[in-house]
N, CA, C and O atoms as a MOPAC input file, in Angstrom:
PM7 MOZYME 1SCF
protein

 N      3.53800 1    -8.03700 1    39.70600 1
 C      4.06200 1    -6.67600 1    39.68700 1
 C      5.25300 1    -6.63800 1    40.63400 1
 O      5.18900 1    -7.27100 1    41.68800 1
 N      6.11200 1    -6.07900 1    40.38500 1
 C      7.49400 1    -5.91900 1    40.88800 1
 C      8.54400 1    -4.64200 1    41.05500 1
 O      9.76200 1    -4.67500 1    40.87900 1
 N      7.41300 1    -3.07100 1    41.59700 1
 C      8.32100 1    -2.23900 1    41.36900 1
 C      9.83900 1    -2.45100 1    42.24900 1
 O      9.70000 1    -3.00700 1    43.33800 1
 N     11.07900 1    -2.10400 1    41.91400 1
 C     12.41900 1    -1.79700 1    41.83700 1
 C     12.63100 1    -1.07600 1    43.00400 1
 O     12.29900 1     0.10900 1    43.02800 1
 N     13.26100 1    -1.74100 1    44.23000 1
 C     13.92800 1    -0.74600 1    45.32900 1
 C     13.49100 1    -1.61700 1    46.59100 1
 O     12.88600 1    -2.66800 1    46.80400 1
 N     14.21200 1    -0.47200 1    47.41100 1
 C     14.21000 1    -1.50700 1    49.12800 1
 C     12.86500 1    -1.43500 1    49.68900 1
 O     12.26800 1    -0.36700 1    49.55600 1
 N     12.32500 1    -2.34800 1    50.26200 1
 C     10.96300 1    -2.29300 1    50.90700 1
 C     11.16100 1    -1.04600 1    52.20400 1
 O     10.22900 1    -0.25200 1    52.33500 1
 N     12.08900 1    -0.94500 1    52.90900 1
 C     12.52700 1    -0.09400 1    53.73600 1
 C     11.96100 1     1.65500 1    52.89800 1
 O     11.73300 1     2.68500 1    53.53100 1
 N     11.89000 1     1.52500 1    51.74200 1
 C     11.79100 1     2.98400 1    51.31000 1
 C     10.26700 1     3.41500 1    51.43900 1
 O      9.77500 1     4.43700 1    51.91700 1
 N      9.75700 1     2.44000 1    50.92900 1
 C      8.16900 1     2.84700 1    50.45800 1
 C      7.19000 1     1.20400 1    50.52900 1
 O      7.65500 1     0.19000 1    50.00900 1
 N      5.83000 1     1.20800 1    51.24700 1
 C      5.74000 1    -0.28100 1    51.58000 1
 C      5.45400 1    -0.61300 1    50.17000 1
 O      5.46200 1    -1.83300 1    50.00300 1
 N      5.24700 1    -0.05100 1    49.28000 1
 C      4.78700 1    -0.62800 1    48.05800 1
 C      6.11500 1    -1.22500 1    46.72500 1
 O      5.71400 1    -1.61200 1    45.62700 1
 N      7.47400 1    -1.20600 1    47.02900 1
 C      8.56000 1    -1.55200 1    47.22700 1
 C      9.31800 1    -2.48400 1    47.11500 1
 O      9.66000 1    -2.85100 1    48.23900 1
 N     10.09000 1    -3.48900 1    45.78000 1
 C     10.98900 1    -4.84100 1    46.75100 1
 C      9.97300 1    -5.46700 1    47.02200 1
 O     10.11200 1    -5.73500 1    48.21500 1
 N      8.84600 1    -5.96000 1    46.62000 1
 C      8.25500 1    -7.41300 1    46.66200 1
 C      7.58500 1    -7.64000 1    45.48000 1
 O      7.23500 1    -6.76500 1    44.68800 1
 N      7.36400 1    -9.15500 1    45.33900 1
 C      6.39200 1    -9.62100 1    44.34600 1
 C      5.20900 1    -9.58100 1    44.40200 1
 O      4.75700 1   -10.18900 1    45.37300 1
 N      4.21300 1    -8.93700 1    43.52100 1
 C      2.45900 1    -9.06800 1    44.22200 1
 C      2.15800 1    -9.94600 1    42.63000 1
 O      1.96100 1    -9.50100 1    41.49900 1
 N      2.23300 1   -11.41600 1    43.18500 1
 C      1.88100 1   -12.28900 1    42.26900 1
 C      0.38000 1   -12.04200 1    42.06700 1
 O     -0.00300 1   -11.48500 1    43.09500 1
 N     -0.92100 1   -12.23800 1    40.99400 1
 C     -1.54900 1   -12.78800 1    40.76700 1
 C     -2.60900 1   -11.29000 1    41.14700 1
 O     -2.16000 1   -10.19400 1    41.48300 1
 N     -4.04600 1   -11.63800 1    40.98100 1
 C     -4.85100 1   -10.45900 1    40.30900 1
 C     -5.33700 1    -9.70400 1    41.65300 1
 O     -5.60300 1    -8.50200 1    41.65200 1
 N     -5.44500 1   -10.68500 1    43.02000 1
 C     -5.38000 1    -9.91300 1    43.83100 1
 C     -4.50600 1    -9.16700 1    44.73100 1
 O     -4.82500 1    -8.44800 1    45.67700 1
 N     -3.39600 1    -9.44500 1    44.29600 1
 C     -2.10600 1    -8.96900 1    44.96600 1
 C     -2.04700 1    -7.55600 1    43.83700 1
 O     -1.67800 1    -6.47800 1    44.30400 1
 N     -2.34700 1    -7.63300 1    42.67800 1
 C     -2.07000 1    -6.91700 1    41.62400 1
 C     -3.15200 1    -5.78000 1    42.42000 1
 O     -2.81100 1    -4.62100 1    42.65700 1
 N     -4.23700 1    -6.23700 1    42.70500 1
 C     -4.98700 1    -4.97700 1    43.21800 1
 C     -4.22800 1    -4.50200 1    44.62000 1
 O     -3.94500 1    -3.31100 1    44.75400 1
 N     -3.94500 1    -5.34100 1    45.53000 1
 C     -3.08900 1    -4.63900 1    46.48400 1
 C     -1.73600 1    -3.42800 1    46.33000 1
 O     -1.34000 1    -2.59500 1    47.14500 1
 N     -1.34500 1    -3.69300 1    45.18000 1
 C     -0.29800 1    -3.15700 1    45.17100 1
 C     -0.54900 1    -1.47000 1    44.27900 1
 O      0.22000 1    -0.51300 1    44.36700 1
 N     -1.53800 1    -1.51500 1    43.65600 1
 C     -1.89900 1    -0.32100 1    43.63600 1
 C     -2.76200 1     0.24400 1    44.15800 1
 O     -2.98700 1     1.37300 1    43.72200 1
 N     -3.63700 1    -0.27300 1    45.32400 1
 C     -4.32600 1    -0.09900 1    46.43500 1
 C     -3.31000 1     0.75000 1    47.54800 1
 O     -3.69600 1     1.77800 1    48.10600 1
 N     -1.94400 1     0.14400 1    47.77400 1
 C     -0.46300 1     0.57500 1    48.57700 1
 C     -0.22000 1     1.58400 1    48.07300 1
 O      0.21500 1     2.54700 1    48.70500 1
 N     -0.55800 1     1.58800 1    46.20900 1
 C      0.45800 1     2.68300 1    46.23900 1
 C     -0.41600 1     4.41000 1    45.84900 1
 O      0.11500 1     5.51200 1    45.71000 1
 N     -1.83000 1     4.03800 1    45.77200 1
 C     -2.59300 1     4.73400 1    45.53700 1
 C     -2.80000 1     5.66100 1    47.31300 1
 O     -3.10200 1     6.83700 1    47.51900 1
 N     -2.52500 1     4.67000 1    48.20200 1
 C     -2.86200 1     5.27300 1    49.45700 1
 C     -1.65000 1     6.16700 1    50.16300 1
 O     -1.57300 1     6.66700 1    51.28600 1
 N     -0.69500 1     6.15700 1    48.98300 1
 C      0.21400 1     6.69500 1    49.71400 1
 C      1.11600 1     8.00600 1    48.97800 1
 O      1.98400 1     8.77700 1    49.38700 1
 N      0.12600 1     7.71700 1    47.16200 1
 C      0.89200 1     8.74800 1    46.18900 1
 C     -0.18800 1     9.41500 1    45.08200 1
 O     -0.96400 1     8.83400 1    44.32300 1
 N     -0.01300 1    10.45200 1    45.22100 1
 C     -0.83800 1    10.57500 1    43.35400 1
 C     -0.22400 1    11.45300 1    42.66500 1
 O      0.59000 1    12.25800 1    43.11800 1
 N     -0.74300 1    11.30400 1    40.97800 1
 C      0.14800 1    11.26800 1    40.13300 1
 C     -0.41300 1    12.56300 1    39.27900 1
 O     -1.64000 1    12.53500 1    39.18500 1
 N      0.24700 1    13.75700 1    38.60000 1
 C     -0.27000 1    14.63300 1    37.82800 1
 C      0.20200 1    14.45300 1    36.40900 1
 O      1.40400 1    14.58600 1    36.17900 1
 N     -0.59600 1    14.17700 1    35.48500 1
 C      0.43900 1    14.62100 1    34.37000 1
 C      0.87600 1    13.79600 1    33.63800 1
 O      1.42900 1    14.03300 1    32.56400 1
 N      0.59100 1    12.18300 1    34.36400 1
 C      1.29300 1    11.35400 1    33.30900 1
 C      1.37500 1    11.34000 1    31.75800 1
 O      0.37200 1    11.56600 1    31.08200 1
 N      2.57800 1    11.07100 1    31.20900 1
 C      2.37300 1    10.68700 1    30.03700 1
 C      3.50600 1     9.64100 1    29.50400 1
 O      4.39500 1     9.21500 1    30.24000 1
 N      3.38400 1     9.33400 1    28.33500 1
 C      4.35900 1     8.04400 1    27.65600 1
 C      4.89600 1     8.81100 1    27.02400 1
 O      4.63300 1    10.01000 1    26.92700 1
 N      5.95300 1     8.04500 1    26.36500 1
 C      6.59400 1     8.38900 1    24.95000 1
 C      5.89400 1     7.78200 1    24.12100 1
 O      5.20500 1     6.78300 1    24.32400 1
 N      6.12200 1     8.66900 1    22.63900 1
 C      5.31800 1     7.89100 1    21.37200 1
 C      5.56700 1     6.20100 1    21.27200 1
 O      6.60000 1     5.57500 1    21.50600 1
 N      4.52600 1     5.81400 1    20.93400 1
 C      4.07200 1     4.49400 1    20.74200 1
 C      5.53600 1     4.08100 1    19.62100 1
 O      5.89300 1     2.90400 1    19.67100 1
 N      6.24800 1     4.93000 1    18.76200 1
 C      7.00600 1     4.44700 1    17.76700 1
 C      8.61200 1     4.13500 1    18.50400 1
 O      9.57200 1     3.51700 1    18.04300 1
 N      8.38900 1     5.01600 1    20.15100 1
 C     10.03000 1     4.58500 1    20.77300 1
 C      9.99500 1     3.65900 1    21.47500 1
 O     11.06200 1     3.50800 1    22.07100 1
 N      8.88400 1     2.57700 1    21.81600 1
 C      8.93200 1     1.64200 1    22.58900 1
 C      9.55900 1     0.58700 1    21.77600 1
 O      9.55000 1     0.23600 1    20.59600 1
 N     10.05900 1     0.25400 1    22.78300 1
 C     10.92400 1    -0.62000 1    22.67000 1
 C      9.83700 1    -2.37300 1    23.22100 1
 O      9.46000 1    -2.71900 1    24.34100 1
 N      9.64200 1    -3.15300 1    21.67600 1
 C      8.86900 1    -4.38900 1    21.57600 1
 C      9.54700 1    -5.39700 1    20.96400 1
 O      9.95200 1    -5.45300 1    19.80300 1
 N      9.67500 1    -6.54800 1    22.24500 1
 C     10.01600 1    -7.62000 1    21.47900 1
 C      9.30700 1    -8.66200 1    21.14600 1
 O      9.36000 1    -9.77500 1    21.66900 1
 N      8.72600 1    -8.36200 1    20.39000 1
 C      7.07300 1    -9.34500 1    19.75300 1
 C      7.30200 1   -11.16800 1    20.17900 1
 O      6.26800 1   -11.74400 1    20.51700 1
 N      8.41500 1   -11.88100 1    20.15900 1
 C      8.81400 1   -13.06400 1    20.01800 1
 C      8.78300 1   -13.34600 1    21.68200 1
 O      8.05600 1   -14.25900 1    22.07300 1
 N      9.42800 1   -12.70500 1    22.49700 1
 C      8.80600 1   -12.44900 1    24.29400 1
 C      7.59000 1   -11.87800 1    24.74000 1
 O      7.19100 1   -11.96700 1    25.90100 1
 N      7.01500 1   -11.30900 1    23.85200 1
 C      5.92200 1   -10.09800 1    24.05000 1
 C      6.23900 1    -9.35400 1    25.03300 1
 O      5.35400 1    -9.19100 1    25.87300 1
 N      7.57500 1    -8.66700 1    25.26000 1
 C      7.61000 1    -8.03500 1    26.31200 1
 C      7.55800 1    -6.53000 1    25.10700 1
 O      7.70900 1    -6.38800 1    23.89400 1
 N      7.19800 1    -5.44500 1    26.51600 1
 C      6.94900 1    -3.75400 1    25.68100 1
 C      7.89300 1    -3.51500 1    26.59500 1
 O      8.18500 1    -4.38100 1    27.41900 1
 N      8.55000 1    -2.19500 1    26.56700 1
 C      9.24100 1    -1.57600 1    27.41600 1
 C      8.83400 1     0.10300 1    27.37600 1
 O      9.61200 1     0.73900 1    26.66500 1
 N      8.21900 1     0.56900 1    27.74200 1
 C      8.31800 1     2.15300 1    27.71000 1
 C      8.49300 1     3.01700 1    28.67700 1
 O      8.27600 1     2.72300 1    29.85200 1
 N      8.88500 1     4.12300 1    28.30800 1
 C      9.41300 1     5.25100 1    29.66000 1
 C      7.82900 1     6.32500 1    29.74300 1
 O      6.91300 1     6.47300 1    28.93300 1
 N      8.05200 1     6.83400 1    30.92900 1
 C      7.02200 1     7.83400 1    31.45400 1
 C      7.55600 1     8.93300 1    32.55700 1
 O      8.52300 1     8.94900 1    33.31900 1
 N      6.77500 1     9.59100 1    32.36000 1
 C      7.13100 1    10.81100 1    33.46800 1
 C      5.75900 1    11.51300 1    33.55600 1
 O      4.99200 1    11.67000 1    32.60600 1
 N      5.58100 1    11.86600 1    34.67400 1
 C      4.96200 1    12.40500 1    35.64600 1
 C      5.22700 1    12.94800 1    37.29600 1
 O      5.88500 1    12.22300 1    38.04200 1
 N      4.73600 1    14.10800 1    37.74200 1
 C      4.64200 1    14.58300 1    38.17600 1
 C      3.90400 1    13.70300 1    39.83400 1
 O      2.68600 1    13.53300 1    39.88200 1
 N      4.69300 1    13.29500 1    40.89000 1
 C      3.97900 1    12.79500 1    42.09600 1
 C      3.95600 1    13.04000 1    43.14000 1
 O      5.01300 1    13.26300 1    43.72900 1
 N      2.81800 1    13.09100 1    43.74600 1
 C      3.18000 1    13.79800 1    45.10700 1
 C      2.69500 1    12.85400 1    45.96100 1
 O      1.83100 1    12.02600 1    45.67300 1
 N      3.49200 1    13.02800 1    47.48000 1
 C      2.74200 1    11.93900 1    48.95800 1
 C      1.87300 1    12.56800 1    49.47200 1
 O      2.04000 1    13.63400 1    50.06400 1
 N      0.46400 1    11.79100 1    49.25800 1
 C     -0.37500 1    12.37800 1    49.92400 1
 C     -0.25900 1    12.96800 1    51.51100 1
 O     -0.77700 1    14.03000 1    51.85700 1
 N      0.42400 1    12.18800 1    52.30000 1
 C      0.66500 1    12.73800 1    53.39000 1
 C      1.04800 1    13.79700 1    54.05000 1
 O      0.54400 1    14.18900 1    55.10300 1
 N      1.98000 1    14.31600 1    53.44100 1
 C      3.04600 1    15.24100 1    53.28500 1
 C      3.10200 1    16.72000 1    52.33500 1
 O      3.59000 1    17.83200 1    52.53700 1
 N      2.15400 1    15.94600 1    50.93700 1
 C      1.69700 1    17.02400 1    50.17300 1
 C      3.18200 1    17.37000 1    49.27800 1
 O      3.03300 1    18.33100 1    48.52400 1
 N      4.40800 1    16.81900 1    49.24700 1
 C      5.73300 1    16.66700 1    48.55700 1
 C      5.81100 1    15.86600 1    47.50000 1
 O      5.62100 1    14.66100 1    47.33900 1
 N      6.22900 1    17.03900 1    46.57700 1
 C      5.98800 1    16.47100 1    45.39700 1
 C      7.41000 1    16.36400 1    44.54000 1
 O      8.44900 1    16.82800 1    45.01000 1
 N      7.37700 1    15.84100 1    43.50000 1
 C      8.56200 1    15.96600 1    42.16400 1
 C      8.12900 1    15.13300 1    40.96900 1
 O      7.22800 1    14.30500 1    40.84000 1
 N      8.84600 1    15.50300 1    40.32000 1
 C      8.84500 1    15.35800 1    38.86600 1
 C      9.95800 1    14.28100 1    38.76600 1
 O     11.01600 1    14.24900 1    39.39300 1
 N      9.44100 1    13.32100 1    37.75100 1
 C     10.46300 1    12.13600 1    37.85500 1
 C     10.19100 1    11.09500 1    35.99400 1
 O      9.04200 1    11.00600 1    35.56000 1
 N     11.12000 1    10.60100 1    35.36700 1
 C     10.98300 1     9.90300 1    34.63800 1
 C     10.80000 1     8.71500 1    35.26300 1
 O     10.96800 1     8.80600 1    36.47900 1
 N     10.46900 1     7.45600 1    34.81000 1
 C      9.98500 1     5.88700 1    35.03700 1
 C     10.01700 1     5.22100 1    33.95600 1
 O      9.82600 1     5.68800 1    32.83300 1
 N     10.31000 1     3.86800 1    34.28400 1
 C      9.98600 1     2.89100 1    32.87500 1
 C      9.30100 1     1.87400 1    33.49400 1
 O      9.43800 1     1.58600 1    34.68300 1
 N      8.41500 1     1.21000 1    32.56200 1
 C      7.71100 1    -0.15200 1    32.73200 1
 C      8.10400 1    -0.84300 1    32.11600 1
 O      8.50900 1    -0.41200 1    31.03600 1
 N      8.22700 1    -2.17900 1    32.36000 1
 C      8.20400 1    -3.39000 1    31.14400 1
 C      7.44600 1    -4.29000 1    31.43300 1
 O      7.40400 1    -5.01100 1    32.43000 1
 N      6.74800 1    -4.24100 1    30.41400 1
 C      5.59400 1    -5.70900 1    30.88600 1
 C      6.07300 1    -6.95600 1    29.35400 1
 O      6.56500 1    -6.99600 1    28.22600 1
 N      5.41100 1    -7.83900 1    30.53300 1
 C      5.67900 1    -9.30000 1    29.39600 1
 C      4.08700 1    -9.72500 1    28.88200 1
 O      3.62700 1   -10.56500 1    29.65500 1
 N      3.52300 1    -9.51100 1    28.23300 1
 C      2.19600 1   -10.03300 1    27.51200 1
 C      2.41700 1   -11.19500 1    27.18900 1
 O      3.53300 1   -11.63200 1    26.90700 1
 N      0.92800 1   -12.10300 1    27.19600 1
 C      0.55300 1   -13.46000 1    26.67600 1
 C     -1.09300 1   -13.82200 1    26.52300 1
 O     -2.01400 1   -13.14800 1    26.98500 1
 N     -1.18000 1   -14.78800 1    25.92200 1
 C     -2.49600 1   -15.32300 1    26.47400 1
 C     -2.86700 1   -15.68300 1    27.43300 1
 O     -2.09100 1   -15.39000 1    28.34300 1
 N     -4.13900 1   -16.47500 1    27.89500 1
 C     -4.14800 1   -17.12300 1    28.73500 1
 C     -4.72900 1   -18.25400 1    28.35300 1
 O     -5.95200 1   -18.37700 1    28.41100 1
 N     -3.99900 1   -19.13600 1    27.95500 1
 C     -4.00000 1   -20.44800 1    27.30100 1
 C     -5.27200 1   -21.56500 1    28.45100 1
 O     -6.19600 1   -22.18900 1    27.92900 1
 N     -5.06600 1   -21.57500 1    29.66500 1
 C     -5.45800 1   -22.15900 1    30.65400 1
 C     -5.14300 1   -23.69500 1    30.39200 1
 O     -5.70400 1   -24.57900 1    31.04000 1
 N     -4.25900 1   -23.93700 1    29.45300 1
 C     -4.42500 1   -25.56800 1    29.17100 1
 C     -4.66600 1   -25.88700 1    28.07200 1
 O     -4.29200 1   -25.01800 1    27.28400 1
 N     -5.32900 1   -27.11500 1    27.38500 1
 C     -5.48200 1   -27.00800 1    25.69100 1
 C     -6.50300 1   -25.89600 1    25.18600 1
 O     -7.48600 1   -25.39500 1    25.73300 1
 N     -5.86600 1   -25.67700 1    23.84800 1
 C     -7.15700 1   -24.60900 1    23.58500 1
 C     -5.99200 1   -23.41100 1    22.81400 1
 O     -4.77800 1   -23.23300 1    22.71000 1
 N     -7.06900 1   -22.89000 1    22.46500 1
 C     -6.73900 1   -21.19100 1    22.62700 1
 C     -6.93300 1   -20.19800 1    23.46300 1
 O     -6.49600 1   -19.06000 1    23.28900 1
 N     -7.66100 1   -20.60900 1    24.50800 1
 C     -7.88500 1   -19.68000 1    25.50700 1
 C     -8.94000 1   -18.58500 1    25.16400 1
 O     -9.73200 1   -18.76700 1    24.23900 1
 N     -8.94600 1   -17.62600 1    25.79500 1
 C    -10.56600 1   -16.99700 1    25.32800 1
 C     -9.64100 1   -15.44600 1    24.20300 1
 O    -10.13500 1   -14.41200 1    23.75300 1
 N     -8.47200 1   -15.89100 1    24.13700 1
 C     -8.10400 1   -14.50300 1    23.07400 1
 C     -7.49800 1   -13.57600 1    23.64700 1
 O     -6.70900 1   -12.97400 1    22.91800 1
 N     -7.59500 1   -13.12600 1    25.01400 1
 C     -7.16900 1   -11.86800 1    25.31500 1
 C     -5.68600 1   -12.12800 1    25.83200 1
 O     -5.13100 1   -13.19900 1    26.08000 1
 N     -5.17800 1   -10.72200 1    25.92600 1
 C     -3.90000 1   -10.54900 1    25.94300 1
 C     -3.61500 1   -10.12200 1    27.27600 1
 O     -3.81900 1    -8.93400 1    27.52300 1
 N     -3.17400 1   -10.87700 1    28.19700 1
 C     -3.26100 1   -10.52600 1    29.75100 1
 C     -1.53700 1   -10.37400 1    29.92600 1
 O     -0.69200 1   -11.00100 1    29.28600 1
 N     -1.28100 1    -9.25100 1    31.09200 1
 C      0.04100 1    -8.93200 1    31.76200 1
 C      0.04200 1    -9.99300 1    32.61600 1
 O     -0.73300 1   -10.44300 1    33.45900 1
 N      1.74500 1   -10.44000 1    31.91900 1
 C      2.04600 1   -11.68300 1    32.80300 1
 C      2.91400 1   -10.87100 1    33.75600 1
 O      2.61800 1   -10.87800 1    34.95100 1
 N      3.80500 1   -10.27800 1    33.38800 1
 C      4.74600 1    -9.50700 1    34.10900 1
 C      4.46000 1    -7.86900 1    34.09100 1
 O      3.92600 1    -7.23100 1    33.18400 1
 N      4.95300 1    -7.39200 1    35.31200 1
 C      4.79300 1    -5.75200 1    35.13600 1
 C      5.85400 1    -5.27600 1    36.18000 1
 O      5.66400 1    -5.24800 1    37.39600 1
 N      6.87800 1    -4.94300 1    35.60200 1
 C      8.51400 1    -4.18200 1    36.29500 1
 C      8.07900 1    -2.87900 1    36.46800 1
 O      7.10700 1    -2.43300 1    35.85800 1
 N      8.74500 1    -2.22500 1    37.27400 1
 C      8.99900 1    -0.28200 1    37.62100 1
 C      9.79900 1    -0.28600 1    38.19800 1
 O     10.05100 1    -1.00100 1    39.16900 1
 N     10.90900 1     1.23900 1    37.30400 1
 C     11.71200 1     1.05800 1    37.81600 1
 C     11.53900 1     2.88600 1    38.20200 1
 O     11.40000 1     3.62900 1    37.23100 1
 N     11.55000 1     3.21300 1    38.94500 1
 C     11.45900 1     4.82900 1    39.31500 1
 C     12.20500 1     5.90800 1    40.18500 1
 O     13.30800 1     5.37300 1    40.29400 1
 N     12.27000 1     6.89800 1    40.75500 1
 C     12.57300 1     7.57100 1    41.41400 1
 C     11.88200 1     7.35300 1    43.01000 1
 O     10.92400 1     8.00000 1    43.43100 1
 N     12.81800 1     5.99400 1    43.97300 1
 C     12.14800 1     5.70700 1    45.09900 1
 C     12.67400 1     6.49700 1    46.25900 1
 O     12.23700 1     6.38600 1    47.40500 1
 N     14.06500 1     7.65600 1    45.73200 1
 C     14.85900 1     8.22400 1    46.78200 1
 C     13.73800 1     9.26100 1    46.76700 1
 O     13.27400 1     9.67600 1    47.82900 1
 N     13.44400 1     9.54300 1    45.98100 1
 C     12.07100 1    11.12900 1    45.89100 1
 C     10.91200 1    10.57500 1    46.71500 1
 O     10.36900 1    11.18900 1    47.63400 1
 N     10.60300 1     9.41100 1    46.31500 1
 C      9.49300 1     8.80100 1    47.53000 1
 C      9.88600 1     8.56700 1    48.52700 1
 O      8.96900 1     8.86700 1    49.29100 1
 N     10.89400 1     8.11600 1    49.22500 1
 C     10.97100 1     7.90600 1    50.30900 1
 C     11.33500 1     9.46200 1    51.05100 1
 O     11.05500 1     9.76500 1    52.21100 1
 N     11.79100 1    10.03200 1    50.39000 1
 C     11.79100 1    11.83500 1    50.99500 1
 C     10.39200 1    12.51800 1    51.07700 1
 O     10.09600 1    13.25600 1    52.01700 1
 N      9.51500 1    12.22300 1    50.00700 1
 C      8.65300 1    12.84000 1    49.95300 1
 C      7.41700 1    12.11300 1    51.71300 1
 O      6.85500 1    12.76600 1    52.59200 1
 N      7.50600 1    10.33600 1    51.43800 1
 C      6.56100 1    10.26200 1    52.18000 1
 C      7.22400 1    10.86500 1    53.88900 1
 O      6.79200 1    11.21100 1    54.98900 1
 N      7.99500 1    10.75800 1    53.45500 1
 C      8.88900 1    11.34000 1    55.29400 1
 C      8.83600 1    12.73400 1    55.03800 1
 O      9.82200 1    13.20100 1    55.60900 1
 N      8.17800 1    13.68600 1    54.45800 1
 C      8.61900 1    15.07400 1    54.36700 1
 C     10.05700 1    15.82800 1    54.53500 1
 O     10.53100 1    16.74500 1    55.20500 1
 N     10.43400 1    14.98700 1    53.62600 1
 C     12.21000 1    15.56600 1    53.77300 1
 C     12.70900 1    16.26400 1    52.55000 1
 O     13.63300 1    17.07600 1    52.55000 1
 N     11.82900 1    15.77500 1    51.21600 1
 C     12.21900 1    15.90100 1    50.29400 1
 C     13.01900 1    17.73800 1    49.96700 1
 O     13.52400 1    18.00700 1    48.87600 1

């Protein structure tokens, strides 16, 4: 996982959280520091899929506020994840379709106002 922006803004920020327990850290970071009202996607028919990468791309918006602070806004976001198997080596692997990659790219000037109460 790799959300988009300076670590200076928000600790959850500008780094890589390789692998399944970093993957829990990083929304562990960002759960302790934000929550979310409202999410939703765009229809399943505007994503943008490139089946041959398995990457998806879709936008979202929701409503977030810092828990700390209680400052909130409204913000669009996009994800892109890269899907695959998990081959582990010869084989087919056990079938399922695991996130190899997971990008965000969001509104981090609203977070970093919000967790400082400036917004």
């Amino acid at each position: 996982i790799h959300e988009h922006g300076l670590p200076s803004l928000a600790p959850f920020l500008g780094r890589d959280y390789v692998g399944l327990d970093a993957a829990r850290q990083y929304f562990e970071c960002l759960g302790a520091h934000l929550r979310y009202e409202g999410m939703r996607f765009e229809d399943e028919a505007e994503w943008v899929v490139d089946g041959a990468r398995g990457v998806v791309v879709v936008r979202g918006w929701a409503r977030f506020v810092a828990k700390r602070t209680g400052q909130g806004w409204g913000e669009g976001f996009v994800y892109r994840l890269r899907l695959g198997g998990d081959s582990g080596g010869e084989g087919d692997g056990d079938g399922e379709v695991k996130v190899k990659e997971y990008f965000v790219w969001a509104d981090t000037g609203a977070a970093y106002l919000a967790l400082r109460g400036e917004l």
